[in-house]
C-alpha positions in Angstrom: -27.2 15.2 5.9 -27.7 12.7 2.9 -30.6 15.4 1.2 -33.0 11.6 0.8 -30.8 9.6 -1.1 -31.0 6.8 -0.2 -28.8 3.3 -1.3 -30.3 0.3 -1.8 -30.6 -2.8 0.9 -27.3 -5.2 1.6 -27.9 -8.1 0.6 -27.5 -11.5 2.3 -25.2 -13.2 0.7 -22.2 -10.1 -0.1 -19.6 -9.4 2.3 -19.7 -6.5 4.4 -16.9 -4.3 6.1 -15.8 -1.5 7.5 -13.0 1.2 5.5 -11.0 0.2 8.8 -11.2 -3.6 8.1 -11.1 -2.9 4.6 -7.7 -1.3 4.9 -6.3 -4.2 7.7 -7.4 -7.1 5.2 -5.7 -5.2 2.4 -2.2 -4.8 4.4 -2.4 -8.6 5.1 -2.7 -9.9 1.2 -2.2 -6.7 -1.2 1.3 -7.7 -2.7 3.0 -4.5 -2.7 2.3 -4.5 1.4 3.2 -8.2 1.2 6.3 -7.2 -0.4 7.3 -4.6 1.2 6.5 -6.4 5.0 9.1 -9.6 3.1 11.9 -6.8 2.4 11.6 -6.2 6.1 11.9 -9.2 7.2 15.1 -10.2 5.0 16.5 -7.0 6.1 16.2 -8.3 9.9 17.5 -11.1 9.0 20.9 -9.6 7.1 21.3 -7.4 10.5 20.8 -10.1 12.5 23.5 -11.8 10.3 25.8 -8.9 10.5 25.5 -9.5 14.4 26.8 -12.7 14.5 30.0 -11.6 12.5 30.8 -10.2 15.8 31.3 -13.5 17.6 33.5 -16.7 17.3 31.9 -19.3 15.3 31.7 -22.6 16.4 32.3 -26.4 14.4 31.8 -29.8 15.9 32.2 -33.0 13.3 33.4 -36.3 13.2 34.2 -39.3 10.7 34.9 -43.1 10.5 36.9 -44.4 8.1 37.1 -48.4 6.8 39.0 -49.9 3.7 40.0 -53.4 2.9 43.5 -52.3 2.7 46.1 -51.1 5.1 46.7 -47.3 4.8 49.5 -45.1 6.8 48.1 -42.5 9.1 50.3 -39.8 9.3 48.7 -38.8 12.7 49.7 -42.0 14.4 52.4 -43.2 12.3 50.7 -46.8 11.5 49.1 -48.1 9.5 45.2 -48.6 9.7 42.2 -49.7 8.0 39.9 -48.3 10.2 39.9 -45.3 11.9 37.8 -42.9 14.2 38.3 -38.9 14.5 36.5 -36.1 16.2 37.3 -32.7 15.5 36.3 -29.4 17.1 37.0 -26.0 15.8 36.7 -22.4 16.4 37.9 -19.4 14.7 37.3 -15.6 15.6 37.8 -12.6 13.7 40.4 -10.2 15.9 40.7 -7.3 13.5 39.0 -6.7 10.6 39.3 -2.7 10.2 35.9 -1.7 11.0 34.3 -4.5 8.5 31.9 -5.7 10.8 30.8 -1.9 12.5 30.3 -0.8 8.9 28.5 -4.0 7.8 26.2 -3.6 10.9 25.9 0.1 10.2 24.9 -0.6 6.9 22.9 -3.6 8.1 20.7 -1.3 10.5 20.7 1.2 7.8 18.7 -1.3 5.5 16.6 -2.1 8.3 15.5 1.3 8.5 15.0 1.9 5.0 12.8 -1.0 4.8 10.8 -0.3 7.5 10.1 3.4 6.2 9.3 1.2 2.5 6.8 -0.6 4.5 5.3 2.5 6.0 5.0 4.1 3.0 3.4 0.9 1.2 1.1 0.6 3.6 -0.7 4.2 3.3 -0.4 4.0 -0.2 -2.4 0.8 0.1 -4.4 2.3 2.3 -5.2 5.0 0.1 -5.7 3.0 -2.7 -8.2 0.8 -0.7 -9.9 3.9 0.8 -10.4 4.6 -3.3 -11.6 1.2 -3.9 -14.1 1.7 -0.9 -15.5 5.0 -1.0 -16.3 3.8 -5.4 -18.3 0.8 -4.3 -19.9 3.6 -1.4 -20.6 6.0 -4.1 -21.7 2.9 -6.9 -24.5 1.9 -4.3 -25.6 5.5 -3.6 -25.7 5.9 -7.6 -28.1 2.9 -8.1 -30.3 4.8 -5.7 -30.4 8.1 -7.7 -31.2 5.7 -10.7 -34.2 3.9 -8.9 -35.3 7.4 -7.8 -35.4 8.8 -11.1 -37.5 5.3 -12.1 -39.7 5.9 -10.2 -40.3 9.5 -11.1 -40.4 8.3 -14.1 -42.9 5.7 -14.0 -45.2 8.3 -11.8 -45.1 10.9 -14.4 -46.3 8.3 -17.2 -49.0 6.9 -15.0 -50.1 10.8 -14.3 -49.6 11.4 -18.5 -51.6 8.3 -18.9 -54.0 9.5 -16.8 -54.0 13.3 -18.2 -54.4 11.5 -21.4 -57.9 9.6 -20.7 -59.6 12.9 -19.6 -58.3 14.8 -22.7 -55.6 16.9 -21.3 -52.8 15.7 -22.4 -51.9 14.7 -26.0 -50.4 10.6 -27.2 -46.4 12.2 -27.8 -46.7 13.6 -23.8 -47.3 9.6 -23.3 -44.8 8.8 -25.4 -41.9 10.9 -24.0 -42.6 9.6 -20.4 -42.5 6.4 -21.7 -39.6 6.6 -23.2 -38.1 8.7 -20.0 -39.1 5.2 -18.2 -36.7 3.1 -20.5 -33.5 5.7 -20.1 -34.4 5.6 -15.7 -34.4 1.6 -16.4 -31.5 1.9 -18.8 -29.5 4.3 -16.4 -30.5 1.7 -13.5 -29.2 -1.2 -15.1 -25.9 0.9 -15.8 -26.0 2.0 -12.4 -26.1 -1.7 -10.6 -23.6 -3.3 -13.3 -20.9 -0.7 -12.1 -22.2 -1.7 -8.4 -21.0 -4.9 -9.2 -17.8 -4.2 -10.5 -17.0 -1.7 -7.7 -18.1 -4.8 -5.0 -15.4 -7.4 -6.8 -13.0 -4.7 -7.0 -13.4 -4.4 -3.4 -13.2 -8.1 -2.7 -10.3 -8.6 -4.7 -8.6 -5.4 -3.0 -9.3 -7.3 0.5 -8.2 -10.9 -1.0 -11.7 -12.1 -1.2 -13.1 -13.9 -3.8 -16.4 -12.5 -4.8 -18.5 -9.3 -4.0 -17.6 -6.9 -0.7 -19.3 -3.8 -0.2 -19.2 -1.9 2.7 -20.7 -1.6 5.9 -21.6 1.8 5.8 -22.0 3.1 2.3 -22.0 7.2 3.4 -19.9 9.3 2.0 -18.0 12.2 4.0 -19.9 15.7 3.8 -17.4 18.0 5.3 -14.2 18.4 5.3 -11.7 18.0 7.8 -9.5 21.0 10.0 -7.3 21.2 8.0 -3.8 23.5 8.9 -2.5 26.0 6.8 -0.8 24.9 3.3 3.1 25.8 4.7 2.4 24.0 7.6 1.0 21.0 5.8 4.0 21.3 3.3 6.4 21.4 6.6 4.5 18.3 7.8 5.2 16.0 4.7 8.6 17.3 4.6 9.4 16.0 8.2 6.9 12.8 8.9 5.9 11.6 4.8 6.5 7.9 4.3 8.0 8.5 0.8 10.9 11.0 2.3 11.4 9.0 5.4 12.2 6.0 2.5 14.3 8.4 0.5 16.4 9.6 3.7 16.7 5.8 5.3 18.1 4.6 1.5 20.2 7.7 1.4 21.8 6.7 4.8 22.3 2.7 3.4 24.0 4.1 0.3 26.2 6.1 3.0 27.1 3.3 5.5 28.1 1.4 2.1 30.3 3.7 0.7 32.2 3.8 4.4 32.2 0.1 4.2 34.1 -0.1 0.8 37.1 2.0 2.0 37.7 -0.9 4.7 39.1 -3.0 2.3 42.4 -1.1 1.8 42.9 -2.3 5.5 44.8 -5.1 7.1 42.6 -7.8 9.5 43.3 -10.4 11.8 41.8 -14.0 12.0 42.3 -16.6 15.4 41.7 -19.9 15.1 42.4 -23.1 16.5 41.0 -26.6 17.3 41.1 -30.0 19.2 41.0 -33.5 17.7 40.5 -36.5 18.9 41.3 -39.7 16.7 42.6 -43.8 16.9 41.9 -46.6 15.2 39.4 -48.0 18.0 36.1 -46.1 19.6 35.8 -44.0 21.1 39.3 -41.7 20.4 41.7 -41.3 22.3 44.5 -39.9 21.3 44.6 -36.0 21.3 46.0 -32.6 19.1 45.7 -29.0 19.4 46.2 -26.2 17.1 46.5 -22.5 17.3 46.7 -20.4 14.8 47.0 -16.9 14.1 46.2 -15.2 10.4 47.3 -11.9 8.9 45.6 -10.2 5.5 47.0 -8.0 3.7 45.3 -6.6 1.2 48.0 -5.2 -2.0 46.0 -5.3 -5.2 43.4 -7.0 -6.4 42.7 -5.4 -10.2 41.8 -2.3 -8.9 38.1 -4.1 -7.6 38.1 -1.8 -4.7 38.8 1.2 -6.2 35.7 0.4 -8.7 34.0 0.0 -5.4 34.5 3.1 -3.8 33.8 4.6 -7.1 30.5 3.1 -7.5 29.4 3.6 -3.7 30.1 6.7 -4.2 27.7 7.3 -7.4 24.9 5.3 -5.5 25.3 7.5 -2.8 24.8 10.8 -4.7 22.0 9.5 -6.7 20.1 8.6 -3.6 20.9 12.1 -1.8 19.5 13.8 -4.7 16.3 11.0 -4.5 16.2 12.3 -0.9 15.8 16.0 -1.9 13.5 15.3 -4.6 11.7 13.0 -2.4 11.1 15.9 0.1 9.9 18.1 -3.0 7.9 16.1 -4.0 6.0 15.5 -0.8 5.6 18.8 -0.1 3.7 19.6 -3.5 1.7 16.4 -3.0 1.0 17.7 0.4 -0.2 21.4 -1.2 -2.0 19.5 -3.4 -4.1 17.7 -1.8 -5.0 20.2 1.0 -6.2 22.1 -2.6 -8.2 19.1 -3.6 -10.0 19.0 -0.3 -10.8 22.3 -0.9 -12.2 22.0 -4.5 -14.1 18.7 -3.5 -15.5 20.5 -0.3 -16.7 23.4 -2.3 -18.2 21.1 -5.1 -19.7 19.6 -2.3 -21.6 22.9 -0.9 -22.1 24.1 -4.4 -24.2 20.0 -5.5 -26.3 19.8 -2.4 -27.4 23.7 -3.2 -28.0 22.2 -6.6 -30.0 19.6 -5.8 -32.2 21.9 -3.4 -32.4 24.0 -6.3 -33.4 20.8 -8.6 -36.0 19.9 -6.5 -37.9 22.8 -6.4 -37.8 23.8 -10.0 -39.1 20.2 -10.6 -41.8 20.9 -8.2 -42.5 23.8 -9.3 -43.1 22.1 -13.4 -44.9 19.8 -11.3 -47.9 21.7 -10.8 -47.4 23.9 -13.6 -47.6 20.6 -15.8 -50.9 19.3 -13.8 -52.9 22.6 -14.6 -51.3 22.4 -18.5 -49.0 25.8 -18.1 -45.8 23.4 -18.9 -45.1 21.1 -21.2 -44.3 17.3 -21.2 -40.2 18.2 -22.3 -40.2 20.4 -19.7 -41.2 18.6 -17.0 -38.9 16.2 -17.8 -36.2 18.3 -18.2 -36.3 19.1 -14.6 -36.3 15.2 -13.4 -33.7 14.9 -15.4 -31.7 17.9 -13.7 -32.4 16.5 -10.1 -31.2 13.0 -11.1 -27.8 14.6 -12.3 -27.5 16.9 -9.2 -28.0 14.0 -7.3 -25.1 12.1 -9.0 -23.1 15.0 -9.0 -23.5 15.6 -5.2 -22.6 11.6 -4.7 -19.5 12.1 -7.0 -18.1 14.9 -5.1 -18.5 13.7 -1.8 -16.5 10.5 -3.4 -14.0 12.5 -4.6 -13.7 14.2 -0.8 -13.3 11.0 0.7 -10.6 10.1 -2.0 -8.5 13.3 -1.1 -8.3 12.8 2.8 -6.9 9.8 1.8 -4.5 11.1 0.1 -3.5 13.8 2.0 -3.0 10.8 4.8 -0.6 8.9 2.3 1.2 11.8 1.7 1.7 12.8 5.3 1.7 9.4 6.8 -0.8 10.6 9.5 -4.5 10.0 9.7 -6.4 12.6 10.0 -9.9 13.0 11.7 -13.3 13.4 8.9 -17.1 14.2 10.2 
């Protein structure tokens, strides 16, 4: 149900899309998804790292040596001025105290968190696109009511006029419809500059240079099935982007506070190596070594206990983050669900409004043809069906605008007629 109003013609050369493209073009280039899709990937890369620490590393290299002197190597026992050498080492970590599981936990940990990060920045930017996208919907049915009430406007002077020339109307009911004409032409050229804007705001929000608007310019009418509020609270608590990032950095703050105590503990390093080295090529002559490396950690200025300490604050401040977090999402949660409600009943209450508008301006109408109303109040009513009708557009904006939200605050999409 649109109740005739009616936006204007796309035009050639702008940019359409969908809310659905809209939102995948703005997860590619918006630079808080950008950003938050980066932390990810660095944080796959650090557990990747911490993966590694569990194997022997590897080192192959090799040198040649030339000087115009005579130099005793200590390897062969003579003395050389040239000589080659190639070296291969390995060394693996035996027994480092839990190091490594607690650096992988924590690795994993941060992995987690920064996929839950990205979640949640990408249904805020959805949200925030689905704003962008439902104003540039609403700016284009705006510049509709406007060239409506223009062309009331320039009907009712032409009918003044007209009223005038056979002596039933007077020169000032001429003069107001005129000057009705210039505030519809004034209002209209309002109403398209803020098209405008709302079309580069939408480009910019996609990463497009220049005017978008969208495909389909409706606006939602009804609202969706909506659970009850403890339910929708229960919801956020469990599944909401912002407390599943709250929880994931709550565990990271953990699995680094475990890590710190493993410095108080002794490890084990195992290394060893072949070389090959003579004064001619290729080397031949050979060496091995073997060795085996205990740590000890005694004291080191109390650095660990400043650790632990500090882990330990970062961990309680991120807890209590956690159980805000969860707070918070249930109120959001409440409160949008309340917003839908307001928006869907401001809905109902415009579009009996503008029903209502429309037949008390028909009704001055006809009173005004057979001289029973006046000029100003004929007027009044066009005036009162062009503000119903931007009151019904605004409200179904403002609907669209709160799904949205309620879908960034529970992480879910949810269905809308």
């Amino acid at each position: 149900m649109c109740l005739g109003l009616v936006a204007p013609a796309a035009s050639a050369q702008v940019r359409t899309v969908t809310l659905e493209e809209a939102i995948s073009l703005a997860h590619r280039v918006h630079p808080v998804a950008v950003a938050a899709e980066t932390d990810y990937t660095m944080a796959s890369a650090g557990r990747l790292e911490s993966m590694g620490a569990f194997l022997p590393s590897l080192n192959v290299n090799g040198a040649y040596a030339n000087s115009s002197n005579e130099r005793f190597d200590q390897a062969t026992g003579q003395r050389l001025s040239t000589s080659y050498i190639a070296q291969t080492t390995m060394g693996w970590d035996l027994f480092t105290a839990g190091r490594r599981i607690a650096s992988y936990r924590a690795a994993r940990a941060r992995v987690a968190a920064a996929d839950a990060s990205l979640r949640e920045a990408q249904f805020n930017t959805a949200l925030e696109t689905a704003a962008v996208y439902f104003g540039a919907s609403a700016s284009a049915q705006l510049v509709g009511v406007a060239t409506q009430r223009l062309a009331r406007a320039r009907q009712q002077a032409e009918f003044a006029g007209t009223r005038l020339d056979v002596g039933t109307a007077t020169r000032s009911d001429v003069l107001r419809a005129e000057l009705e004409v210039g505030n519809a032409e004034a209002a209209l050229i309002d109403a398209e500059s803020a098209l405008r804007s709302a079309r580069l705001g939408l480009g910019r929000q996609i990463g497009v240079g220049g005017e978008v608007e969208p495909a389909d310019p409706s606006l939602p009418e009804e609202p969706p099935a909506l659970p009850s509020a403890d339910s929708l609270a229960s919801w956020a608590a469990h599944s909401s982007p912002l407390v599943r990032s709250a929880d994931a950095a709550a565990r990271v703050r953990g699995a680094e506070r475990f890590a710190s105590y493993t410095a108080y503990i002794p490890s084990l390093r195992l290394t060893g190596g072949l070389d090959w080295f003579s004064p001619t090529y290729p080397p031949q002559t050979r060496s091995w070594s073997l060795r085996l490396t205990a740590s000890l950690p005694v004291f080191n200025g109390f650095q660990r206990e400043a650790s632990i300490q500090r882990a330990e604050a970062q961990e309680r401040l991120a807890e209590a983050e956690a159980r805000d977090a969860e707070l918070a999402a249930r109120a959001a949660a409440v409160d949008a669900a309340q917003q839908i409600e307001s928006a869907s009943r401001l809905v109902s209450i415009a579009r009996r409004t503008i029903e209502l508008a429309r037949e008390d301006l028909r009704v001055q109408e006809e009173r005004y043809q057979i001289g029973s109303a006046t000029i100003i109040e004929l007027q009044t009513s066009q005036v009162a069906l062009a503000e119903a009708e931007s009151t019904f557009v605004l409200a179904r904006e403002q609907l669209g605008v709160a799904v949205a939200t309620l879908e960034a605050v529970l992480g879910q999409s949810i269905d809308i007629n």
